[in-house]
VOTI-327349 format. One record per residue (C-alpha): residue in three letters; residue number from 1; x negated, y, z negated. Coordinates in nm, 4 decimals, padded with zeros to 6 digits. Each point is the difference from the previous one (the first is absolute). Layout:
N
+------+------+----------+----------+----------+
| resn | resi |     east |    north |       up |
+------+------+----------+----------+----------+
|  ALA |  NUM |        X |        Y |        Z |
...
+------+------+----------+----------+----------+
end
This chain:
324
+------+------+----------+----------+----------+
| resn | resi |     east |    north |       up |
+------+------+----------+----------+----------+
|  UNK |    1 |  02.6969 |  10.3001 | -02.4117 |
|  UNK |    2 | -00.3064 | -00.1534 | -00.1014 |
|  UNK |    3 | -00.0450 | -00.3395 |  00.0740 |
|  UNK |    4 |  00.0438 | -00.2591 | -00.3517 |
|  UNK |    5 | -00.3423 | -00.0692 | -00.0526 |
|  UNK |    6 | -00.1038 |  00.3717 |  00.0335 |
|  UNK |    7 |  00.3079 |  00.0767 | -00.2083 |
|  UNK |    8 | -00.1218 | -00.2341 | -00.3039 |
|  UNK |    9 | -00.3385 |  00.1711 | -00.0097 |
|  UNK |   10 |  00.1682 |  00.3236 |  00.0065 |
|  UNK |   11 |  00.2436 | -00.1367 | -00.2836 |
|  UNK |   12 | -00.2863 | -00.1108 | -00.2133 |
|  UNK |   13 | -00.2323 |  00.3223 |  00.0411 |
|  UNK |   14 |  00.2967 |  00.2132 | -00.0994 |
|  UNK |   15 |  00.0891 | -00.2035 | -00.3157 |
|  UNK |   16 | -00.3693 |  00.0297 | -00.0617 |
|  UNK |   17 |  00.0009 |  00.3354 | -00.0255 |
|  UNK |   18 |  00.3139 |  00.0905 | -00.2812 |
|  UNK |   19 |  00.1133 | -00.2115 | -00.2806 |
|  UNK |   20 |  00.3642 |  00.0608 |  00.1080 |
|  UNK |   21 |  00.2165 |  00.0292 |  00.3127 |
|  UNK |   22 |  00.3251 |  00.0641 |  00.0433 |
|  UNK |   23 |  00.1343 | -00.2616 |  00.2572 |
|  UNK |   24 |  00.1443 |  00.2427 |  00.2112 |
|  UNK |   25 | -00.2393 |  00.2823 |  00.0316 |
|  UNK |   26 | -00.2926 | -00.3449 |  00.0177 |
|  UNK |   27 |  00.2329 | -00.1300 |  00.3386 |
|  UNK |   28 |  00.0207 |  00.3635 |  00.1372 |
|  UNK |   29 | -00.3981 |  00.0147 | -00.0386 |
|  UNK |   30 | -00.0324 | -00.3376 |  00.1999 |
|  UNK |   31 |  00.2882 |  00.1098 |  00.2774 |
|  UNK |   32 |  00.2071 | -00.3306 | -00.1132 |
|  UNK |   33 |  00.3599 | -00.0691 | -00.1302 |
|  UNK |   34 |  00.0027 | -00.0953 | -00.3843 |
|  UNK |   35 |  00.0668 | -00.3640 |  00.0886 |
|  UNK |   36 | -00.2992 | -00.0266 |  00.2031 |
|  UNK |   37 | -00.2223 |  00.1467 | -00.2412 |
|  UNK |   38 |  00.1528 | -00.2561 | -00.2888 |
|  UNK |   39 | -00.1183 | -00.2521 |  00.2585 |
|  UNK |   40 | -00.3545 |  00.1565 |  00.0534 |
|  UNK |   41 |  00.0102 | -00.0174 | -00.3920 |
|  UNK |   42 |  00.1147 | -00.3628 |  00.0275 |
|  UNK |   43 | -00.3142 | -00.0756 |  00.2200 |
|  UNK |   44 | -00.2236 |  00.1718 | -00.1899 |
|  UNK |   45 |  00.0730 | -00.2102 | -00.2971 |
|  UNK |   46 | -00.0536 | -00.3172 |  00.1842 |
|  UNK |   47 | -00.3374 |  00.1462 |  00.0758 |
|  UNK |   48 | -00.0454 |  00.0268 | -00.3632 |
|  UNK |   49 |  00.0430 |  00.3224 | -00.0712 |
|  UNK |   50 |  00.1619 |  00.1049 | -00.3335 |
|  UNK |   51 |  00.2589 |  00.1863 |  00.1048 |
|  UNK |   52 |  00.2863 |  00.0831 | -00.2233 |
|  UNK |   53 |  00.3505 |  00.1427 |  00.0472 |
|  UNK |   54 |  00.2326 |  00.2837 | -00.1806 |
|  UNK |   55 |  00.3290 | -00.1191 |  00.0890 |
|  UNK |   56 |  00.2883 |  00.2010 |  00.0240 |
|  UNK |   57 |  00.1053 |  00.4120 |  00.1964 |
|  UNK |   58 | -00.3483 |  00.1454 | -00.1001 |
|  UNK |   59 | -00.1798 | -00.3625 |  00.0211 |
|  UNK |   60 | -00.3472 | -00.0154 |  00.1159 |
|  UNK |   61 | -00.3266 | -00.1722 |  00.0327 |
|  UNK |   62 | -00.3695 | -00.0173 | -00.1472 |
|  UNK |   63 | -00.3046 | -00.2596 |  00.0199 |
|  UNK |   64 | -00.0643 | -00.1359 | -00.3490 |
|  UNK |   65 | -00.3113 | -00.1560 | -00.1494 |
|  UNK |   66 | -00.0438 | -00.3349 |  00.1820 |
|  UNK |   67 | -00.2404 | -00.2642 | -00.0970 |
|  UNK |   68 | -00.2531 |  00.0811 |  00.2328 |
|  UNK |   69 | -00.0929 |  00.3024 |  00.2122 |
|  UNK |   70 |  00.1667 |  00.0348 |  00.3162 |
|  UNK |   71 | -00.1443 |  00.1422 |  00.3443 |
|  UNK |   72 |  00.0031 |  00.3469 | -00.0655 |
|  UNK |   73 |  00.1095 |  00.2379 |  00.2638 |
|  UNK |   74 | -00.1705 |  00.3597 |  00.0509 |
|  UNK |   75 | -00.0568 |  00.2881 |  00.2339 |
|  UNK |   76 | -00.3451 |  00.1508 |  00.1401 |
|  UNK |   77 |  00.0017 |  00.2605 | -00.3162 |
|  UNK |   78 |  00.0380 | -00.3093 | -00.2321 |
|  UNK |   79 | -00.2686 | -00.1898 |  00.1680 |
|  UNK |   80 | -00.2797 |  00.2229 |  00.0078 |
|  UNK |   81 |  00.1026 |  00.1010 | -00.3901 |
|  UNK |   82 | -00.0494 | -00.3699 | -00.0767 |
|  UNK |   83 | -00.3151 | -00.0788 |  00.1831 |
|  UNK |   84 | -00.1610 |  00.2835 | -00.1069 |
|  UNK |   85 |  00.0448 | -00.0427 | -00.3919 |
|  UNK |   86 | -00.0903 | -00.3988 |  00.0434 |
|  UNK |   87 | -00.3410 |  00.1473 |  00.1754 |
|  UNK |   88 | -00.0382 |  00.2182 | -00.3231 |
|  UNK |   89 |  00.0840 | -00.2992 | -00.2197 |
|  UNK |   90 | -00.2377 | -00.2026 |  00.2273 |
|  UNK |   91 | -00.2876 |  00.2244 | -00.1134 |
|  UNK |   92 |  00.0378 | -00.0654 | -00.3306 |
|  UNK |   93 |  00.1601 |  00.2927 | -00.1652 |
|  UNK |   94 |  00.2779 | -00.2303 | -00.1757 |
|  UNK |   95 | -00.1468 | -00.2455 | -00.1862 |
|  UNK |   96 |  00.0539 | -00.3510 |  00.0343 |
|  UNK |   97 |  00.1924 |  00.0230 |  00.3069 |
|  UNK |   98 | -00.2247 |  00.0718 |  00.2659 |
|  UNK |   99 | -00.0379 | -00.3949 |  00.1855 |
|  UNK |  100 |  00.3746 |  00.0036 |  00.0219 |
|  UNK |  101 |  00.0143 |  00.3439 |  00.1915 |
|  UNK |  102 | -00.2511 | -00.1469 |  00.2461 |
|  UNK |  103 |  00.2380 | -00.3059 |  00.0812 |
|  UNK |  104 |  00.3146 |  00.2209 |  00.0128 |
|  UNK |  105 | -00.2135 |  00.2756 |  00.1888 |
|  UNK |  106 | -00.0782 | -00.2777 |  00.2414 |
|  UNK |  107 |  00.3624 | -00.1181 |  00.0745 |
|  UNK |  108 |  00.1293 |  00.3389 |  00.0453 |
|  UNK |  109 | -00.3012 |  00.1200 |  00.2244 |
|  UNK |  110 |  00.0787 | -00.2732 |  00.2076 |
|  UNK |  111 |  00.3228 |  00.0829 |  00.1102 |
|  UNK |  112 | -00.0300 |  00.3663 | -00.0139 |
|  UNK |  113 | -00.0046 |  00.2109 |  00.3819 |
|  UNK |  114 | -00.2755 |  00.1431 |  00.0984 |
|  UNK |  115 |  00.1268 |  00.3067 | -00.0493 |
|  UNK |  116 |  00.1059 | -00.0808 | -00.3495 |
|  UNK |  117 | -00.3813 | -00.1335 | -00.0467 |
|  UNK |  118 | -00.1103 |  00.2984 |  00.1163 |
|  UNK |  119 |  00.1097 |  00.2406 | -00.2398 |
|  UNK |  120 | -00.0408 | -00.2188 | -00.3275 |
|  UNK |  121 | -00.3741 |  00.0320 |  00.1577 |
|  UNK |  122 | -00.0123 |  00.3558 |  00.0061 |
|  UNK |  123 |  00.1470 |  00.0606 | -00.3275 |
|  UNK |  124 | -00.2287 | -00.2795 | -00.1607 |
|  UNK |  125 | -00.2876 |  00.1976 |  00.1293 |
|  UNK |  126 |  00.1365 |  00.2730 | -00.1510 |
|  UNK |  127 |  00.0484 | -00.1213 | -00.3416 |
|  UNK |  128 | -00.2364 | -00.0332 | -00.2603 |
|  UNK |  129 |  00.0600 | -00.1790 | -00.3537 |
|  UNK |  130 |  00.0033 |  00.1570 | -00.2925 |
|  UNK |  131 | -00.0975 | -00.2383 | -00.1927 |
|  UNK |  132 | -00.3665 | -00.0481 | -00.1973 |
|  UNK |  133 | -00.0237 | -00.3322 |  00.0199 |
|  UNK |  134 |  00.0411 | -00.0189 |  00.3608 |
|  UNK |  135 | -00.2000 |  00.3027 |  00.0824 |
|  UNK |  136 | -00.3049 | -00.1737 | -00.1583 |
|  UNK |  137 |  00.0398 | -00.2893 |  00.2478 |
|  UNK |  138 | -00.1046 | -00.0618 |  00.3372 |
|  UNK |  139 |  00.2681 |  00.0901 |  00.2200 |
|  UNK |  140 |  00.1861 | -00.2266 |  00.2583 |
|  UNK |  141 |  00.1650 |  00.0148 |  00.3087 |
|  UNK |  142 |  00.3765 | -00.0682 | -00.0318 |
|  UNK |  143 | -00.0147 | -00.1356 |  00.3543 |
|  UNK |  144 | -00.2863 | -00.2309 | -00.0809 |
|  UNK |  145 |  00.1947 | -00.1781 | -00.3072 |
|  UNK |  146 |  00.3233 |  00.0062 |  00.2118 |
|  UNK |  147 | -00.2022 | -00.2264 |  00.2853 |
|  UNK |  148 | -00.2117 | -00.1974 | -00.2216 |
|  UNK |  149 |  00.3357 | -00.1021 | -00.2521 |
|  UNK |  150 |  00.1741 | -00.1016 |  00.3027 |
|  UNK |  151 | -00.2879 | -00.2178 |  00.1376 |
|  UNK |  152 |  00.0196 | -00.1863 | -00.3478 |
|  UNK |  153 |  00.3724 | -00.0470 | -00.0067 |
|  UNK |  154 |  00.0588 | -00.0941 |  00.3720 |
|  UNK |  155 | -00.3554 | -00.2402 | -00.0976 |
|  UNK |  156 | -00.1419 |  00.1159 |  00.3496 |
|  UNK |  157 | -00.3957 |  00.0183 |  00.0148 |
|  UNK |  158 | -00.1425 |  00.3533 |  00.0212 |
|  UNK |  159 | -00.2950 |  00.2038 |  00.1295 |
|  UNK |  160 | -00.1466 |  00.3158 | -00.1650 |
|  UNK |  161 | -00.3070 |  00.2138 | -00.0298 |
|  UNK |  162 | -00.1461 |  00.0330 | -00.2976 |
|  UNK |  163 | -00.2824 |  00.2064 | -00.1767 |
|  UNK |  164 | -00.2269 | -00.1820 | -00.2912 |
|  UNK |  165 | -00.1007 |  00.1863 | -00.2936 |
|  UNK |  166 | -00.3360 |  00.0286 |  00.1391 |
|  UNK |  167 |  00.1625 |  00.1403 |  00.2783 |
|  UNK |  168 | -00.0058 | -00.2515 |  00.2514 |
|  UNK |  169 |  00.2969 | -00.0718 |  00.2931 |
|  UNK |  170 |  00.1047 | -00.3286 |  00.0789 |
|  UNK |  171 |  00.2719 | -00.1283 |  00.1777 |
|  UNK |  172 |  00.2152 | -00.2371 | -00.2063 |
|  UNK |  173 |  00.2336 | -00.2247 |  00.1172 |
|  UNK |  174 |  00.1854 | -00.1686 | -00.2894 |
|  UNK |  175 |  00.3433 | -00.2041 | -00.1321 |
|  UNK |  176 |  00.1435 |  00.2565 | -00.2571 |
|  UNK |  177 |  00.1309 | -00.1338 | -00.2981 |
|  UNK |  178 |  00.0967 |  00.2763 | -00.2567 |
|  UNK |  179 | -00.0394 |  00.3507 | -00.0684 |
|  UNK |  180 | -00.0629 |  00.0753 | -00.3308 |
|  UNK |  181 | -00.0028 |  00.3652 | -00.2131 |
|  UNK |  182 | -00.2312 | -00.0363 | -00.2934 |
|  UNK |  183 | -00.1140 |  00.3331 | -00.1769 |
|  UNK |  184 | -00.0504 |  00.3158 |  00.2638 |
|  UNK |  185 | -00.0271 | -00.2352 |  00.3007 |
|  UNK |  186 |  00.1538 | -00.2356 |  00.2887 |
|  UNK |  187 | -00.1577 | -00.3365 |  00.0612 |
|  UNK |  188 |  00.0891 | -00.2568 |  00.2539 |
|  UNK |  189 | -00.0984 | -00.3440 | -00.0582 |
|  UNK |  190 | -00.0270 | -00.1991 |  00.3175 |
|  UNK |  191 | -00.2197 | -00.3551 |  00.1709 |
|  UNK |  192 | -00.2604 |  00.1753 |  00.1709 |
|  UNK |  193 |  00.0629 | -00.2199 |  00.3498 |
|  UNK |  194 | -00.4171 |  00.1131 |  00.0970 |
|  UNK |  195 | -00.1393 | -00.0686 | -00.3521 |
|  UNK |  196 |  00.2315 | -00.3260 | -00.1195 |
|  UNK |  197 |  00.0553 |  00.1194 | -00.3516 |
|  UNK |  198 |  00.2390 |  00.2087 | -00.2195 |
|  UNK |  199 | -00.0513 |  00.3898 | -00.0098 |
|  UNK |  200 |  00.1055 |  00.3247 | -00.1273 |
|  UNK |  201 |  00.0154 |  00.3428 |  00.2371 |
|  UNK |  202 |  00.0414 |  00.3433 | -00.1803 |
|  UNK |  203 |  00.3017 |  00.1220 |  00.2103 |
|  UNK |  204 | -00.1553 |  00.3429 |  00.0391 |
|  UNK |  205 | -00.3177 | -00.1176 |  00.1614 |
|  UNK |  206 |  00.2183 | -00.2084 |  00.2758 |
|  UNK |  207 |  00.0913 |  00.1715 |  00.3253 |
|  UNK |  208 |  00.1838 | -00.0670 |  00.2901 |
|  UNK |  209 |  00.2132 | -00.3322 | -00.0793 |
|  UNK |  210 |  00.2161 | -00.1760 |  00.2163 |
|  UNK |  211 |  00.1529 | -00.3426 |  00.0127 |
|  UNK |  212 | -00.1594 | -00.2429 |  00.2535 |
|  UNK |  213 |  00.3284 | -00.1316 |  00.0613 |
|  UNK |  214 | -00.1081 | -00.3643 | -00.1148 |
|  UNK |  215 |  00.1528 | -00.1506 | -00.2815 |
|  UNK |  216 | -00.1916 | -00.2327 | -00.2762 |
|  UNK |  217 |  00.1198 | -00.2538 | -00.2974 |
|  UNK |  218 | -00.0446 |  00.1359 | -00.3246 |
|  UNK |  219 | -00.3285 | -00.1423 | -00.1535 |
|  UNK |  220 | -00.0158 | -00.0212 | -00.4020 |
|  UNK |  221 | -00.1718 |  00.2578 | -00.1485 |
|  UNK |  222 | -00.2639 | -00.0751 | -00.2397 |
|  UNK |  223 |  00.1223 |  00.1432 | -00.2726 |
|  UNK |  224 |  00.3661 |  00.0555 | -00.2136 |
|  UNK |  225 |  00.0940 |  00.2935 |  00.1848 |
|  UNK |  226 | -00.1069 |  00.2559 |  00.1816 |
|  UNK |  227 | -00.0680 |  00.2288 | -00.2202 |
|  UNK |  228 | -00.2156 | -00.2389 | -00.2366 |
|  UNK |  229 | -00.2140 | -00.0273 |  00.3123 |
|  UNK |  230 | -00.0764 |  00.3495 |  00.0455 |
|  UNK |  231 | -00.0245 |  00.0722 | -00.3752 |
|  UNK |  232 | -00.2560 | -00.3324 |  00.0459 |
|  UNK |  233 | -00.2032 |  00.1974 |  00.2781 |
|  UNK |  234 |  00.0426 |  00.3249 | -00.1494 |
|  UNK |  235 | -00.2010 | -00.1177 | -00.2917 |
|  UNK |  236 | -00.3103 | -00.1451 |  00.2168 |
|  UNK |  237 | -00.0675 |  00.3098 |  00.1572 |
|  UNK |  238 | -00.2824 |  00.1891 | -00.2006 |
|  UNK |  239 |  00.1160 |  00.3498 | -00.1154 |
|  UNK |  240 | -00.2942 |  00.2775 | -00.0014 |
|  UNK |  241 |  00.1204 |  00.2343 | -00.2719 |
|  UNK |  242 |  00.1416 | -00.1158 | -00.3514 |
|  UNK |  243 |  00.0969 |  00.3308 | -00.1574 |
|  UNK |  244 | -00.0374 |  00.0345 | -00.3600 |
|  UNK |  245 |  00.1117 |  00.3492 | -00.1589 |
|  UNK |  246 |  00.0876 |  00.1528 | -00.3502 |
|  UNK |  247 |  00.3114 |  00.2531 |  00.0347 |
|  UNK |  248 |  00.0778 |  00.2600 | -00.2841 |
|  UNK |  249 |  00.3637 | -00.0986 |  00.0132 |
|  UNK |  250 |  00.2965 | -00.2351 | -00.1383 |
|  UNK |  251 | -00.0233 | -00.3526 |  00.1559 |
|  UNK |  252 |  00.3682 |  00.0521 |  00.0821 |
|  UNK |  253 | -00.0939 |  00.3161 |  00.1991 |
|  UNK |  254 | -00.2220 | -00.1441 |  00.2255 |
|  UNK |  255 |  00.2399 | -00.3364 |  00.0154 |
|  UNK |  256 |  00.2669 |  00.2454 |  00.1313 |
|  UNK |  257 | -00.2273 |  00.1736 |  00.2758 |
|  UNK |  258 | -00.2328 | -00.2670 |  00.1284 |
|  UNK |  259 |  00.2140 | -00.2806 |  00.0048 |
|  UNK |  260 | -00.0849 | -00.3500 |  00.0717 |
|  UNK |  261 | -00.3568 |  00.0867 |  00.1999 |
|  UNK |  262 | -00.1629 |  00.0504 | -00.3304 |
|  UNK |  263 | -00.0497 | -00.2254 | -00.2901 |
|  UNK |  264 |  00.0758 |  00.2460 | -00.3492 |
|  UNK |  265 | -00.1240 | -00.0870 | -00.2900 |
|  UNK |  266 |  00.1016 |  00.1996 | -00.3331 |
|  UNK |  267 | -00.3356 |  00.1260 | -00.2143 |
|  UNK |  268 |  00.2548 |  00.2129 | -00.2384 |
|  UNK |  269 |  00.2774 |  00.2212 |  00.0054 |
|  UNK |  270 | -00.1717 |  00.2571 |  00.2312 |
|  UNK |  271 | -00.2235 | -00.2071 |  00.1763 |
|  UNK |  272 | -00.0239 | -00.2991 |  00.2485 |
|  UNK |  273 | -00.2226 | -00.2048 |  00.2148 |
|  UNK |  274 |  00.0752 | -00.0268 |  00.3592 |
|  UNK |  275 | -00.1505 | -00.2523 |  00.1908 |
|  UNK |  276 |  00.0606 | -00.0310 |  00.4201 |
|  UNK |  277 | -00.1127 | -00.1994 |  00.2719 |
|  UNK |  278 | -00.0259 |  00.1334 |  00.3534 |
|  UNK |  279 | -00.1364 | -00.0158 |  00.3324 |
|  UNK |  280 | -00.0943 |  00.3885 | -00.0009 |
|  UNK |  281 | -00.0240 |  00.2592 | -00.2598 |
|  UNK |  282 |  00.2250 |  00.2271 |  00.1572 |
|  UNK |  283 |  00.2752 | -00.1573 | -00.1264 |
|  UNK |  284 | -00.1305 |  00.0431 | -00.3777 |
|  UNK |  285 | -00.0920 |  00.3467 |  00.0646 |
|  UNK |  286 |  00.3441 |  00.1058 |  00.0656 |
|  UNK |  287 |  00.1484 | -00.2065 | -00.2966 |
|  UNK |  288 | -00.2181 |  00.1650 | -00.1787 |
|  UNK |  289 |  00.1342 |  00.3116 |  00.0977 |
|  UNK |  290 |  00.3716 | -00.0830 | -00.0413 |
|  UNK |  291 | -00.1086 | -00.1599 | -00.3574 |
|  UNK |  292 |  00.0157 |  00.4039 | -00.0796 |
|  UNK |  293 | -00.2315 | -00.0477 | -00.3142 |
|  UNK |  294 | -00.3714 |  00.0437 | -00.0050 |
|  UNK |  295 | -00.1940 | -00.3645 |  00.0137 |
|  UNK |  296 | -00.3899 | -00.1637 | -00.0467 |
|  UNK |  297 | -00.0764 | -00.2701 |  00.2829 |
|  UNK |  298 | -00.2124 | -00.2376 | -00.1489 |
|  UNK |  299 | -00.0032 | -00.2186 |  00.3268 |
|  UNK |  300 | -00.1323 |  00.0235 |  00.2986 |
|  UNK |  301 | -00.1938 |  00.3062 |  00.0069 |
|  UNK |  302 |  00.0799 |  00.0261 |  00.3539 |
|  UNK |  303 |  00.3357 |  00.1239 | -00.0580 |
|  UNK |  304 | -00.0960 |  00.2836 | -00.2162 |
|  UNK |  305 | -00.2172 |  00.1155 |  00.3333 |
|  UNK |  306 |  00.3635 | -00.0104 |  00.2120 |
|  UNK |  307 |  00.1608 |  00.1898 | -00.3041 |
|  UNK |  308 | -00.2833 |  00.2866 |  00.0279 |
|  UNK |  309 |  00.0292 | -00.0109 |  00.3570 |
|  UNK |  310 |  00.3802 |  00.0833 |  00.0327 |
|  UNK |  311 | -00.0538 |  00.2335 | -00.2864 |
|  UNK |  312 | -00.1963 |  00.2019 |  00.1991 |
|  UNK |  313 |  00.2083 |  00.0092 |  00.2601 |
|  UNK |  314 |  00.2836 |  00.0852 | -00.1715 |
|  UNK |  315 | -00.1897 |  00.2618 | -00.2059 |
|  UNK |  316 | -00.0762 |  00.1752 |  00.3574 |
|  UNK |  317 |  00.3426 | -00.0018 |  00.1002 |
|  UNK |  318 |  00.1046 |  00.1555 | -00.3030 |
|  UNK |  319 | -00.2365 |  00.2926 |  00.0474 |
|  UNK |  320 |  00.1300 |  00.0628 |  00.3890 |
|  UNK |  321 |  00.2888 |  00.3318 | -00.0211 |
|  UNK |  322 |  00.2152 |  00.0653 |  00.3122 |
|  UNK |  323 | -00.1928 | -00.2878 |  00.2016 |
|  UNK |  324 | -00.3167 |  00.1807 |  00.0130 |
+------+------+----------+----------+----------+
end
């Protein structure tokens, strides 16, 4: 027989996993008398656990709805299932959710075997979002957001490489503060321990993190929040191309398919304005695409030189037959 603590866990796993047991065929699972399990179902209740009771010959038991979320007990199957879809939900492809998946990512990561670790790796690797939005944006390592989220919760200083946009590596050795999702990418704001002031580090552009085992006090960020301070940044930082195009279709349309990385502005009922700000024109060039209606650019002219580049190419692909 399983020893009582083991027992509980046991007991709690397999209420977890049905919304009903019978009392006998729930003791015969757990090897124990029906007394003892009333008493595992006794203890479990003075761990606060929601357990309630059908009394009488086909009595049984089944965890209600408690005030708060209890521990929650799964297998290996259950644990890879769950880290996996909090890495998809990480990347962005559920709105709205994504910094929350990063902390819960982080806890579970923690205390997952290496085995366990492993495979969620493989089958991250594996896995590519189907998603637009996320698609569009520059693409981070699980792994990375896992170490970096658990340097700022655990408020332990931390050292990473990281490339400029110019293209430049330094070696940064920083007190994290927040991560924060805002539009298609991850930022961590952090006191730059080399530099003595506040900054901002695109996620994807940071490499190799790990905690310098030194813990810090929590300085106060100039700003609200967070995220003010990277919106704050964000807006300092000179954008080269301000897209400006005319699209032969409904406002709503091109609402619907762009989304929010495109300001839409309605000229009449079949035509709009569409207006864009980004750090390359690859990114318009493919909205364009998706838009699925024909367009003008009126701004930058550099954009309609990327258009007429890719047209080419894709007019020469079109014209290949059986790979020759």
């Amino acid at each position: 027989m399983a020893n009582t603590s083991t027992r509980t866990l046991q007991l709690l796993s397999l209420l977890q996993t049905h919304r009903y047991w019978p009392g006998t065929e729930l003791a015969e699972r757990l090897g124990v008398s029906v007394r003892t399990l009333r008493r595992d179902v006794d203890r479990l209740r003075e761990l606060g656990y929601p357990v309630e009771a059908q009394r009488g010959v086909d009595g049984g038991y089944q965890l209600a709805a408690g005030a708060a979320l209890p521990p929650l007990v799964i297998d290996d199957e259950e644990a890879v299932a769950l880290a996996v879809g909090l890495q998809t939900a990480a990347q962005g492809a559920v709105e709205g959710i994504a910094e929350s998946s990063v902390r819960v990512l982080a806890k579970v990561v923690q205390v997952m075997p290496a085995r366990l670790r492993r495979r969620v790796e493989s089958l991250g690797a594996m896995t590519v979002p189907a998603d637009w939005g996320t698609s569009a944006g520059a693409d981070v390592d699980p792994a990375v957001l896992t170490a970096v989220a658990l340097a700022c919760r655990d408020t332990e200083q931390l050292r990473f490489s990281y490339t400029a946009a110019d293209g430049r590596n330094t070696d940064r050795h920083v007190e994290p503060h927040r991560l924060v999702c805002l539009g298609r990418r991850w930022y961590l704001v952090a006191y730059d321990l080399a530099r003595h002031d506040w900054r901002t580090f695109r996620v994807d552009r940071l490499t190799a993190p790990h905690s310098s085992g030194s813990r810090f006090r929590l300085r106060d960020l100039p700003a609200a929040d967070a995220a003010e301070f990277v919106r704050a940044r964000l807006n300092n930082v000179p954008r080269p191309y301000r897209v400006e195009v005319l699209v032969d279709a409904p406002a709503a349309t091109v609402r619907e398919r762009i989304g929010r990385w495109g300001t839409v502005e309605e000229i009449d009922a079949e035509h709009c304005r569409l207006r864009m700000t980004a750090d390359s024109l690859d990114w318009p060039a493919m909205a364009m695409g998706v838009i699925g209606a024909d367009f003008h650019v009126l701004h930058p002219p550099e954009l309609l030189d990327r258009i007429h580049d890719w047209g080419t190419r894709f007019h020469r692909a079109s014209r290949r037959r059986g790979g020759g």
